[in-house]
SEFIZA-3560 file (N, C-alpha, C; in Angstrom, 3 decimals):
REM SEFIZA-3560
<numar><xx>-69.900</xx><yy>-115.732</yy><zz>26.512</zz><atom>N</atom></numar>
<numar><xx>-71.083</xx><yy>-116.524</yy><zz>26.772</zz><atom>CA</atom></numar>
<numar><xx>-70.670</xx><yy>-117.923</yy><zz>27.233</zz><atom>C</atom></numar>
<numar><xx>-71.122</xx><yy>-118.515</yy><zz>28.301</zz><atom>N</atom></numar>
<numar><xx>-70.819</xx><yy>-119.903</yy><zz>28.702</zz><atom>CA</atom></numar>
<numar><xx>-71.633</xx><yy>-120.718</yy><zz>28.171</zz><atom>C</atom></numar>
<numar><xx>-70.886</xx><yy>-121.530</yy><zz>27.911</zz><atom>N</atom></numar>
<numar><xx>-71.319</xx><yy>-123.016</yy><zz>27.110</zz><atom>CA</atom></numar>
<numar><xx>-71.522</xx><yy>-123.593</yy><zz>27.851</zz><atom>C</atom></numar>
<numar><xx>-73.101</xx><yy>-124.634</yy><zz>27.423</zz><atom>N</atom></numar>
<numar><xx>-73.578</xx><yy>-125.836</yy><zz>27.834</zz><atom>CA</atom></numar>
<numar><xx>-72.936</xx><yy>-126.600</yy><zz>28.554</zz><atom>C</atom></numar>
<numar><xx>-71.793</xx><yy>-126.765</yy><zz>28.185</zz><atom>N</atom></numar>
<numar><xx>-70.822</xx><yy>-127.667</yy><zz>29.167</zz><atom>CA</atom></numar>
<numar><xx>-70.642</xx><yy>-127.043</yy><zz>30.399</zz><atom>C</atom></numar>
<numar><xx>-70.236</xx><yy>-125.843</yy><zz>30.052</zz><atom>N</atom></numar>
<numar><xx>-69.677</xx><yy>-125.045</yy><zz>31.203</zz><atom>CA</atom></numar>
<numar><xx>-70.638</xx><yy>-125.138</yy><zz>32.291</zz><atom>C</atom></numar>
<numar><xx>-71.770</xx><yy>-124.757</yy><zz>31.661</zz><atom>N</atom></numar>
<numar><xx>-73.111</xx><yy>-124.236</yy><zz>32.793</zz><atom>CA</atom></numar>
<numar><xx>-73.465</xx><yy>-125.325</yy><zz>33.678</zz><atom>C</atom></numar>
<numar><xx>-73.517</xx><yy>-126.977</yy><zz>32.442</zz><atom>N</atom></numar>
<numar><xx>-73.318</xx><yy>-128.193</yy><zz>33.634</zz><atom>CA</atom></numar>
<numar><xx>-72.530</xx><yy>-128.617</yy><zz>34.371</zz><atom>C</atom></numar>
<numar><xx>-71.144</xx><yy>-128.287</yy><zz>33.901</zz><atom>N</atom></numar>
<numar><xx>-70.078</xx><yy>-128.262</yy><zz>35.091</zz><atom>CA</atom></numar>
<numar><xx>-70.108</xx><yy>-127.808</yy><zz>36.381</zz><atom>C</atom></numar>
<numar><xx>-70.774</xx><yy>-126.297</yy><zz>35.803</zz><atom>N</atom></numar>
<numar><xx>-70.943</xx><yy>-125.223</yy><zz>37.261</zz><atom>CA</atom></numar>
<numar><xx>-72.377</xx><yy>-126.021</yy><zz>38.337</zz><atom>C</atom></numar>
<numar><xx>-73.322</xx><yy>-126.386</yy><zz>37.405</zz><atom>N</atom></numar>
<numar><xx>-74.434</xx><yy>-126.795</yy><zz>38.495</zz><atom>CA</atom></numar>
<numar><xx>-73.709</xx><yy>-127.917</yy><zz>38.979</zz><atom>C</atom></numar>
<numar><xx>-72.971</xx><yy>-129.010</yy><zz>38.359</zz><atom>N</atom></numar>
<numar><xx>-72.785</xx><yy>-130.046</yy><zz>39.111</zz><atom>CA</atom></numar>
<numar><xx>-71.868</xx><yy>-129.731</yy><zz>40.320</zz><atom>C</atom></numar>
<numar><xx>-70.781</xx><yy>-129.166</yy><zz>39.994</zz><atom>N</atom></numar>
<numar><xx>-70.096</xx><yy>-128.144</yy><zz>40.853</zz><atom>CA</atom></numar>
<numar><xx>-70.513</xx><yy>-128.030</yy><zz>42.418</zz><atom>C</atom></numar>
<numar><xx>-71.538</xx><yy>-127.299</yy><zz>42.096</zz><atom>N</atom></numar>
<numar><xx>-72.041</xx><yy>-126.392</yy><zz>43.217</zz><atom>CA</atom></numar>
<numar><xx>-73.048</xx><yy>-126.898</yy><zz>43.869</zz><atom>C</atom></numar>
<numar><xx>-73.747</xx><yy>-128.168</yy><zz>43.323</zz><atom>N</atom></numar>
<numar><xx>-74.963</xx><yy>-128.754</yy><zz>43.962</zz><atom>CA</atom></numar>
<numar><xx>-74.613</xx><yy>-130.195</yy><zz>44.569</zz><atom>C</atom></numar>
<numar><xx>-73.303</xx><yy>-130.688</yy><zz>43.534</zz><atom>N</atom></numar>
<numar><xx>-72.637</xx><yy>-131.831</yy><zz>44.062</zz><atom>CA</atom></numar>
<numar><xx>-71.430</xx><yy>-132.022</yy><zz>45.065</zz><atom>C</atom></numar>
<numar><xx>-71.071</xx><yy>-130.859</yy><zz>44.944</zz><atom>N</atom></numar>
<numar><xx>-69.337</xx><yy>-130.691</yy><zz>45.578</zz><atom>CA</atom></numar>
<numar><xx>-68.422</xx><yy>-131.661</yy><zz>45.365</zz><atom>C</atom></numar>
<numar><xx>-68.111</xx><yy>-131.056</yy><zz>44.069</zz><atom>N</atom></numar>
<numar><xx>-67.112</xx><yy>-131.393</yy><zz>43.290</zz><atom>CA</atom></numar>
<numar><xx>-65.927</xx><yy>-130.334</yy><zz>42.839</zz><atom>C</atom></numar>
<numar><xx>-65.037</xx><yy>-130.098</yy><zz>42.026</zz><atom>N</atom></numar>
<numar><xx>-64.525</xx><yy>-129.236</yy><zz>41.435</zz><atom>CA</atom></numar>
<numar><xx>-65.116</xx><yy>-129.675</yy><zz>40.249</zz><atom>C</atom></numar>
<numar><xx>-65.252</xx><yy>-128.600</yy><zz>39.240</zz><atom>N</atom></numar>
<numar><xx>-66.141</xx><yy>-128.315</yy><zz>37.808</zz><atom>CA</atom></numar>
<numar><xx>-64.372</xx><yy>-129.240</yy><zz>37.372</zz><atom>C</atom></numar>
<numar><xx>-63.345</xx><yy>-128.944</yy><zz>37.201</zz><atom>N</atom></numar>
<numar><xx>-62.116</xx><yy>-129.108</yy><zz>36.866</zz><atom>CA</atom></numar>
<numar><xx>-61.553</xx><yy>-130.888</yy><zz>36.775</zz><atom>C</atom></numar>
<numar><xx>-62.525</xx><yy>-131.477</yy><zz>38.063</zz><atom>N</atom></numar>
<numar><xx>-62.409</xx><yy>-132.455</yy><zz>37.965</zz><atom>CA</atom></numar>
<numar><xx>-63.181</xx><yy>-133.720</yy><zz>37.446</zz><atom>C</atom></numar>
<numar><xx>-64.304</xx><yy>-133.089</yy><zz>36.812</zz><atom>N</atom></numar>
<numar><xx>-65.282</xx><yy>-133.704</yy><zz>35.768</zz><atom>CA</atom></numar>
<numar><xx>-64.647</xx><yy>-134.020</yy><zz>34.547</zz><atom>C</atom></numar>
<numar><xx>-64.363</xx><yy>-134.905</yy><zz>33.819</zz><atom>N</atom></numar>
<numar><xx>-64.299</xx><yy>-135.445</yy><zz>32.818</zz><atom>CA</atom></numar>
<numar><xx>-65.793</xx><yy>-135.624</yy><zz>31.957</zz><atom>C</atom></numar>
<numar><xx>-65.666</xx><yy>-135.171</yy><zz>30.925</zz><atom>N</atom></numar>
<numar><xx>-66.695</xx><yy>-134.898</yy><zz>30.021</zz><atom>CA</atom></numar>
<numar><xx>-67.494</xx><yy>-136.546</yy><zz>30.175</zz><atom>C</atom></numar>
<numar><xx>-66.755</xx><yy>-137.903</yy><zz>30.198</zz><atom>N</atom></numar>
<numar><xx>-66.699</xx><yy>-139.225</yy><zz>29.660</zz><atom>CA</atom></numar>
<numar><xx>-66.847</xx><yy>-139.632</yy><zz>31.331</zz><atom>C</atom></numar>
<numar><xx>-66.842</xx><yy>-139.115</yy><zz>32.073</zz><atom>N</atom></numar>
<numar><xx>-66.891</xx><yy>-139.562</yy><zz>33.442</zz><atom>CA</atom></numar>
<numar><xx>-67.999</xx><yy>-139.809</yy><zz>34.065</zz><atom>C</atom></numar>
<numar><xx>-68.694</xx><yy>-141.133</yy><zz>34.321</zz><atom>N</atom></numar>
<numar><xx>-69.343</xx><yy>-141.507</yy><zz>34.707</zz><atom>CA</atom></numar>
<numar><xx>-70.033</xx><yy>-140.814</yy><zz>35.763</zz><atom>C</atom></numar>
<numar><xx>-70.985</xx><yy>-140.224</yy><zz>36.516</zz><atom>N</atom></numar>
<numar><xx>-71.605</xx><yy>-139.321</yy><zz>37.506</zz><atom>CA</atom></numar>
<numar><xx>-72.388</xx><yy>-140.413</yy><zz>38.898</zz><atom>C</atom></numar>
<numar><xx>-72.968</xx><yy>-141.491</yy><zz>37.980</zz><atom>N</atom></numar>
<numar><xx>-73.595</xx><yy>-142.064</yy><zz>38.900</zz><atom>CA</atom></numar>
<numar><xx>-71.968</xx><yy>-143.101</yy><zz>39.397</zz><atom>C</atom></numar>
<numar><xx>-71.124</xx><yy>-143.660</yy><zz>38.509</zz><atom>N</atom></numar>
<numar><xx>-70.092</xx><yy>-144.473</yy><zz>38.950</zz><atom>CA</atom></numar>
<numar><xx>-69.053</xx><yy>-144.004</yy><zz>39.894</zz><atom>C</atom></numar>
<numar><xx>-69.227</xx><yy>-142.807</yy><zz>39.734</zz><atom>N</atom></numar>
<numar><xx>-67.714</xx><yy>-142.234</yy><zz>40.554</zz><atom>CA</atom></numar>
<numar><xx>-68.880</xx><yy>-141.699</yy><zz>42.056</zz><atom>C</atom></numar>
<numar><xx>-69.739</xx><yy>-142.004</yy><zz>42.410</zz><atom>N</atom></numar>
<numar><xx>-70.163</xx><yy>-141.574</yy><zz>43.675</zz><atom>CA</atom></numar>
<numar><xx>-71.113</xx><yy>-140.078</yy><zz>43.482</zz><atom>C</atom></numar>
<numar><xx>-70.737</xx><yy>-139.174</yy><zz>42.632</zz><atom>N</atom></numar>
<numar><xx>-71.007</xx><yy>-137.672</yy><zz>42.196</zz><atom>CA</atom></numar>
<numar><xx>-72.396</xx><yy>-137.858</yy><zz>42.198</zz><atom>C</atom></numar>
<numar><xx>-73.630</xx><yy>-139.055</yy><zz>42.024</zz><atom>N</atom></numar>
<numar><xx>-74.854</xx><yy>-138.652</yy><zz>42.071</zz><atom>CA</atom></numar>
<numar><xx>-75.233</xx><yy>-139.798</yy><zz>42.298</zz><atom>C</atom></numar>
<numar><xx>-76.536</xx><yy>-140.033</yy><zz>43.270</zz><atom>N</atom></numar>
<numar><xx>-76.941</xx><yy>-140.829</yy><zz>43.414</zz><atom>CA</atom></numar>
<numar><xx>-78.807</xx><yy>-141.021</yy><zz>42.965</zz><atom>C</atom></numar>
<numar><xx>-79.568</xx><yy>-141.728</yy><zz>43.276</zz><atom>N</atom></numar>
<numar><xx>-80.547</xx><yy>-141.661</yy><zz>42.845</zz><atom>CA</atom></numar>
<numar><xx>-81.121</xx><yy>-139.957</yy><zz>42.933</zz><atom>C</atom></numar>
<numar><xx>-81.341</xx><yy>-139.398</yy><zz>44.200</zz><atom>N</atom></numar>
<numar><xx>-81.844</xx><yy>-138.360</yy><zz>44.200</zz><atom>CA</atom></numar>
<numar><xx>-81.275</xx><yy>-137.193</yy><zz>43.863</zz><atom>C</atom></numar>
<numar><xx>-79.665</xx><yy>-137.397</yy><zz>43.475</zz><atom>N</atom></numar>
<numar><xx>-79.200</xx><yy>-136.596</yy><zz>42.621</zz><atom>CA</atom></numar>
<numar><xx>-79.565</xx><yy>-136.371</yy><zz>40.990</zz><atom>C</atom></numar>
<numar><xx>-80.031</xx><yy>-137.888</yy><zz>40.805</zz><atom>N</atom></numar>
<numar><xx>-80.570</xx><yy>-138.001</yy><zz>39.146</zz><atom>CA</atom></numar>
<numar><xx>-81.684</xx><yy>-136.998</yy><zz>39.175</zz><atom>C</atom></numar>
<numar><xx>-82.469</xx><yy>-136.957</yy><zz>40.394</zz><atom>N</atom></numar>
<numar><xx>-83.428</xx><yy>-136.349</yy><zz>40.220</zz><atom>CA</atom></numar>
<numar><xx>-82.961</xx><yy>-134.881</yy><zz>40.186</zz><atom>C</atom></numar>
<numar><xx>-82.547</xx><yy>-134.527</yy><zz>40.434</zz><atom>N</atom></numar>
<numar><xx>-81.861</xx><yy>-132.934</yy><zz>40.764</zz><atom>CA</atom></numar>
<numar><xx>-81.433</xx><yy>-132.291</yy><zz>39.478</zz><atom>C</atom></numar>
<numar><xx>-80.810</xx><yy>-133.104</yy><zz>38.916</zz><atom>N</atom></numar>
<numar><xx>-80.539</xx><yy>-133.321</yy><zz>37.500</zz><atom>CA</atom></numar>
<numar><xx>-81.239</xx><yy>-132.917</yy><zz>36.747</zz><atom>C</atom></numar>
<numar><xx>-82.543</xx><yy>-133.899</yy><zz>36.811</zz><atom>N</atom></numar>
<numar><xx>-83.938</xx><yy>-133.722</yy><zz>36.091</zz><atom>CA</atom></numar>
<numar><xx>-84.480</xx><yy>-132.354</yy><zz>35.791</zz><atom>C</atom></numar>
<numar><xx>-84.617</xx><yy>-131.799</yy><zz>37.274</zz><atom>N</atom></numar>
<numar><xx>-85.354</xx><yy>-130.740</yy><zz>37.584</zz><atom>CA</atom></numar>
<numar><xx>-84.438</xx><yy>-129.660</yy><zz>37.061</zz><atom>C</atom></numar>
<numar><xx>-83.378</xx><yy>-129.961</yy><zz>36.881</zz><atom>N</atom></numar>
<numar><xx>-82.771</xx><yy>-128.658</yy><zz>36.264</zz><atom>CA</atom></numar>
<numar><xx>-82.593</xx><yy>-128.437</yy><zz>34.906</zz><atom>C</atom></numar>
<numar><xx>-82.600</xx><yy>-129.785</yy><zz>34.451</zz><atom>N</atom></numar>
<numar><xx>-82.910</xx><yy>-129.625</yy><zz>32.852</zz><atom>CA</atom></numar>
<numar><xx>-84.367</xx><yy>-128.928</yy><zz>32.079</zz><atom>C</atom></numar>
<numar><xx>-84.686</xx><yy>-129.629</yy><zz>33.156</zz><atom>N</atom></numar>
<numar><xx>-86.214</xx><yy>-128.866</yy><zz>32.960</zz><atom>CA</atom></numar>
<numar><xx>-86.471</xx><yy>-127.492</yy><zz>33.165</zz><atom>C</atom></numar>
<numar><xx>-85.356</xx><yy>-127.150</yy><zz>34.176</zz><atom>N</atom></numar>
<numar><xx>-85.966</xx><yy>-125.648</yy><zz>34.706</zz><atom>CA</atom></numar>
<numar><xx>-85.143</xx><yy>-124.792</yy><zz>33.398</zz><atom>C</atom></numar>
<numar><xx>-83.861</xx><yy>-125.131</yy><zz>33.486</zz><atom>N</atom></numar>
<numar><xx>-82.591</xx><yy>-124.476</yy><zz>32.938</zz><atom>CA</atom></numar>
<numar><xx>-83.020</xx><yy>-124.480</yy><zz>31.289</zz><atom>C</atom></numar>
<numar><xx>-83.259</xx><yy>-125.365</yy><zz>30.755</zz><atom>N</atom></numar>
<numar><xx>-83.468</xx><yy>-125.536</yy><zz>29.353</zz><atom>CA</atom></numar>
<numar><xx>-84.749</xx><yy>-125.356</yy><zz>29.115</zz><atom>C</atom></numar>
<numar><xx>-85.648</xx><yy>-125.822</yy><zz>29.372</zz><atom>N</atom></numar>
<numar><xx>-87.344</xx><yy>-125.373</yy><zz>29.070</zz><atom>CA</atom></numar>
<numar><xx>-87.655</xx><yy>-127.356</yy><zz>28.497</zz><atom>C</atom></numar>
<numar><xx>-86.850</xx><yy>-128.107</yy><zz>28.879</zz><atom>N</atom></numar>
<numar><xx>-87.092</xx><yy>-129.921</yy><zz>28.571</zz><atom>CA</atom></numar>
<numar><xx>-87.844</xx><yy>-130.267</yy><zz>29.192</zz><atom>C</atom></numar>
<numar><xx>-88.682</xx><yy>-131.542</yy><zz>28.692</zz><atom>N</atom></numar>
<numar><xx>-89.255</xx><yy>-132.389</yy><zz>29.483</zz><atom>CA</atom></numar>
<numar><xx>-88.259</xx><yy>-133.830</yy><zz>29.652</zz><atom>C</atom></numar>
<numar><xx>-87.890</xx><yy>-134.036</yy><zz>30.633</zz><atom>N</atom></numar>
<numar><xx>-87.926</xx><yy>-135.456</yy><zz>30.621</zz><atom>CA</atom></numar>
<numar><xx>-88.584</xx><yy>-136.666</yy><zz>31.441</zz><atom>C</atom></numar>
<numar><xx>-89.095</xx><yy>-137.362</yy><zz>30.304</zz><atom>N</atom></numar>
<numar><xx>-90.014</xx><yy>-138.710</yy><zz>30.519</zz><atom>CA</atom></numar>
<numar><xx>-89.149</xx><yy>-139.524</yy><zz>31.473</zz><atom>C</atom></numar>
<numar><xx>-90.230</xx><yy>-140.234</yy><zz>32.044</zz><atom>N</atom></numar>
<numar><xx>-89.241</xx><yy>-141.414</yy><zz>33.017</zz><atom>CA</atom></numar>
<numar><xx>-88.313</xx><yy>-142.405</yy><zz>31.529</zz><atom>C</atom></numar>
<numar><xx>-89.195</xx><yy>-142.548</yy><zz>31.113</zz><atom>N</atom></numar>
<numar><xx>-88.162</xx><yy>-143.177</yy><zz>29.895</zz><atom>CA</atom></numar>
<numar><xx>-87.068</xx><yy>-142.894</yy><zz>29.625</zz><atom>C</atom></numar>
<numar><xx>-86.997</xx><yy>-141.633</yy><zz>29.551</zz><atom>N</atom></numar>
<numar><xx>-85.790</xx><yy>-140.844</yy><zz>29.629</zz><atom>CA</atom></numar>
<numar><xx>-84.791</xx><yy>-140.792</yy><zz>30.769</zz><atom>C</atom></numar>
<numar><xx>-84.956</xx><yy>-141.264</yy><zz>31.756</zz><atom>N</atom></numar>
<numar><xx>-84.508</xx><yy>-140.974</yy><zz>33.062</zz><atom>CA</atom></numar>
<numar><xx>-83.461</xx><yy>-141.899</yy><zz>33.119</zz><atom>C</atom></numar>
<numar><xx>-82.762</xx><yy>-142.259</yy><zz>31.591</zz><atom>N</atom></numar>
<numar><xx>-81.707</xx><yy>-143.569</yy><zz>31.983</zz><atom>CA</atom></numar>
<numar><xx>-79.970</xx><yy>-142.875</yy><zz>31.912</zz><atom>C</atom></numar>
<numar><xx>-79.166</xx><yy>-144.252</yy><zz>32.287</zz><atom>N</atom></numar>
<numar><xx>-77.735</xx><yy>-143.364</yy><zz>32.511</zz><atom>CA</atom></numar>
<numar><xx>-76.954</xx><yy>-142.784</yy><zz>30.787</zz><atom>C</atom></numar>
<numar><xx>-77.752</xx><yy>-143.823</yy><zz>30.184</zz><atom>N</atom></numar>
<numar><xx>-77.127</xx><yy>-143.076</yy><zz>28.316</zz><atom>CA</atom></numar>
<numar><xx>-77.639</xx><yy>-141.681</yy><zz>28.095</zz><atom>C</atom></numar>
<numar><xx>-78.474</xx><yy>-141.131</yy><zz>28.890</zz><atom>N</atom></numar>
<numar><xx>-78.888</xx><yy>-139.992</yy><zz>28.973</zz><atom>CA</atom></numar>
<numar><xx>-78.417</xx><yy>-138.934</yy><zz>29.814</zz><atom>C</atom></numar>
<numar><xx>-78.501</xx><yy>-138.779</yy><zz>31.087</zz><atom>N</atom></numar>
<numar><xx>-77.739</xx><yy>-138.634</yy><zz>32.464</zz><atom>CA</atom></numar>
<numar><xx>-76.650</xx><yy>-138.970</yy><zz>33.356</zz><atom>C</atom></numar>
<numar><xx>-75.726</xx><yy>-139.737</yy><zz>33.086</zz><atom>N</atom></numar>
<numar><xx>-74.748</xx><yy>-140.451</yy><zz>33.548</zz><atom>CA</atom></numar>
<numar><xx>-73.049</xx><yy>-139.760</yy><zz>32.966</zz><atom>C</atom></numar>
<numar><xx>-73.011</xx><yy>-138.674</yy><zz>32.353</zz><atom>N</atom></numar>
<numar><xx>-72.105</xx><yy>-138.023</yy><zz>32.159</zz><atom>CA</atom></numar>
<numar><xx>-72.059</xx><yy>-136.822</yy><zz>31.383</zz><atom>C</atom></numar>
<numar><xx>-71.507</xx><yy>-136.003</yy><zz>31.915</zz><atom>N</atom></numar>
<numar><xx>-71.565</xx><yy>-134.177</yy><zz>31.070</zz><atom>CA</atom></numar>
<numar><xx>-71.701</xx><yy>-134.295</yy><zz>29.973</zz><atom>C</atom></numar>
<numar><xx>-70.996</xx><yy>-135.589</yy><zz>29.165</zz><atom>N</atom></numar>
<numar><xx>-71.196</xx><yy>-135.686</yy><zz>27.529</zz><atom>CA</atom></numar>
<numar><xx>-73.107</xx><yy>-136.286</yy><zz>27.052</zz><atom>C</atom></numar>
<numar><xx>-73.089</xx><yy>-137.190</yy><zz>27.775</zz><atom>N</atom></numar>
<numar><xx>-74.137</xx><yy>-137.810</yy><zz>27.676</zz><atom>CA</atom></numar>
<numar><xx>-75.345</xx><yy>-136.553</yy><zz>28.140</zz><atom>C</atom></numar>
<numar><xx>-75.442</xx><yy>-135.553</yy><zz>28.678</zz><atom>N</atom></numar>
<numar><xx>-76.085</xx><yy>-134.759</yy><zz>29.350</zz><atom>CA</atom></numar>
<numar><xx>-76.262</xx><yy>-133.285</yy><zz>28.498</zz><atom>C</atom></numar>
<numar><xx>-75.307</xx><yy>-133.136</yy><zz>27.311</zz><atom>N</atom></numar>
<numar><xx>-74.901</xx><yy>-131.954</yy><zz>25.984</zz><atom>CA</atom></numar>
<numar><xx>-75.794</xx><yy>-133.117</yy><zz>25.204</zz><atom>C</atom></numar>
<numar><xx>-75.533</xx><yy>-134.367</yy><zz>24.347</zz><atom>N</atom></numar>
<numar><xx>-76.494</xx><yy>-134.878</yy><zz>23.842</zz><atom>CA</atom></numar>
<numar><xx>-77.438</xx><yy>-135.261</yy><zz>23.921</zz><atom>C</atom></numar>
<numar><xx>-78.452</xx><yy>-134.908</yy><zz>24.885</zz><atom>N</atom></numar>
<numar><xx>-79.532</xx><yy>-135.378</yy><zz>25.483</zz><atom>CA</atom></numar>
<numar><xx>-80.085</xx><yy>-134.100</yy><zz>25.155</zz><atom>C</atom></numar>
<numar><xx>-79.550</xx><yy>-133.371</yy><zz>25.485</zz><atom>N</atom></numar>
<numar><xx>-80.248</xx><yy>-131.438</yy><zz>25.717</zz><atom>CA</atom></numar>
<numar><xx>-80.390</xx><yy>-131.169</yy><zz>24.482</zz><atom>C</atom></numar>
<numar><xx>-79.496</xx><yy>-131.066</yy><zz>23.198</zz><atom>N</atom></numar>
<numar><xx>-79.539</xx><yy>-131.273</yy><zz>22.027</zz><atom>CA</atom></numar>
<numar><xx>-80.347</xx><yy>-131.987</yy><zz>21.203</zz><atom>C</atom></numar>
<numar><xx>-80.626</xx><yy>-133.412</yy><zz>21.463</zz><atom>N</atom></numar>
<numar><xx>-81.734</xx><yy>-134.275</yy><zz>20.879</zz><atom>CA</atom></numar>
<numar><xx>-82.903</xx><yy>-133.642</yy><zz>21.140</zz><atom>C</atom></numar>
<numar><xx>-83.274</xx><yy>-132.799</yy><zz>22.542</zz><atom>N</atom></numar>
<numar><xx>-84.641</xx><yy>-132.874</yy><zz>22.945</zz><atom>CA</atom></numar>
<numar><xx>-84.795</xx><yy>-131.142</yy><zz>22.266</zz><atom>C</atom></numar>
<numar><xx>-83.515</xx><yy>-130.988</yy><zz>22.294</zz><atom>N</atom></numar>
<numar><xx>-83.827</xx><yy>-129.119</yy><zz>21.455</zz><atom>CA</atom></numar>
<numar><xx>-84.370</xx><yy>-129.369</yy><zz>19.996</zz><atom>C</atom></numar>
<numar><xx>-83.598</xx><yy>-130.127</yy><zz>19.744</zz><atom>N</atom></numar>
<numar><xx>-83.654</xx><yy>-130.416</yy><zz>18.279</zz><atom>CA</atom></numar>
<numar><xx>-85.385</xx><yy>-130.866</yy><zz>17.953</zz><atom>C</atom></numar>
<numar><xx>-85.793</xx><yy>-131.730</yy><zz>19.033</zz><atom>N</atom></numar>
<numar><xx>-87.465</xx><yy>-132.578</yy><zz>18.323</zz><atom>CA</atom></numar>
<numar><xx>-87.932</xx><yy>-131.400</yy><zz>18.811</zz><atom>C</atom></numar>
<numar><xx>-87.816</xx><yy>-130.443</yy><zz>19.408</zz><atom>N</atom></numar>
<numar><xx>-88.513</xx><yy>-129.241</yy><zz>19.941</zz><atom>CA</atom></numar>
<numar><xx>-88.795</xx><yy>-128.388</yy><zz>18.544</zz><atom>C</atom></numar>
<numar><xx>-87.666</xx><yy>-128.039</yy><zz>18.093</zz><atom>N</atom></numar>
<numar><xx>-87.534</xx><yy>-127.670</yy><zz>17.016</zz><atom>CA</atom></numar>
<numar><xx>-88.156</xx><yy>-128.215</yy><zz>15.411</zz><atom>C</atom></numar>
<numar><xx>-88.479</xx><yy>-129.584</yy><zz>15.699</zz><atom>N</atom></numar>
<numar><xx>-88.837</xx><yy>-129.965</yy><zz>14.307</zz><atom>CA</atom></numar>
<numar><xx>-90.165</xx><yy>-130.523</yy><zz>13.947</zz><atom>C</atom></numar>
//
């Protein structure tokens, strides 16, 4: 079964053109060039599609979106209030 990580590796991968290999968990997405505004959005829409999330514009910041790590704890927080 592929892990969360994995699965965001692969979309960023394949929608960003990148190697999955060369993502660093801690690696900035919007800093290193890998996404730009309308990539955030791309982002969005897949969290939403992929996970069943909402995210608020509130939500739409880089402590949230701005790296594979930041992007496992985000999915998690919002599973979790889903859950409680």
């Amino acid at each position: 079964m592929e892990t969360l990580e994995s699965q965001l590796r692969c979309f960023i991968a394949d929608n960003f053109f990148v190697e999955p290999d060369e993502l660093s968990g801690d690696a900035s997405l919007l800093g290193s060039g890998t996404l730009d505004s309308t990539g955030v959005l791309e982002i969005i829409l897949h969290l939403e599609e992929a996970y069943g999330i909402t995210v608020s514009d509130a939500e739409a910041l880089p402590r949230n979106l701005d790296t594979i790590n930041n992007l496992i704890r985000f999915i998690a927080s919002k599973r979790a209030m889903a859950t409680a």
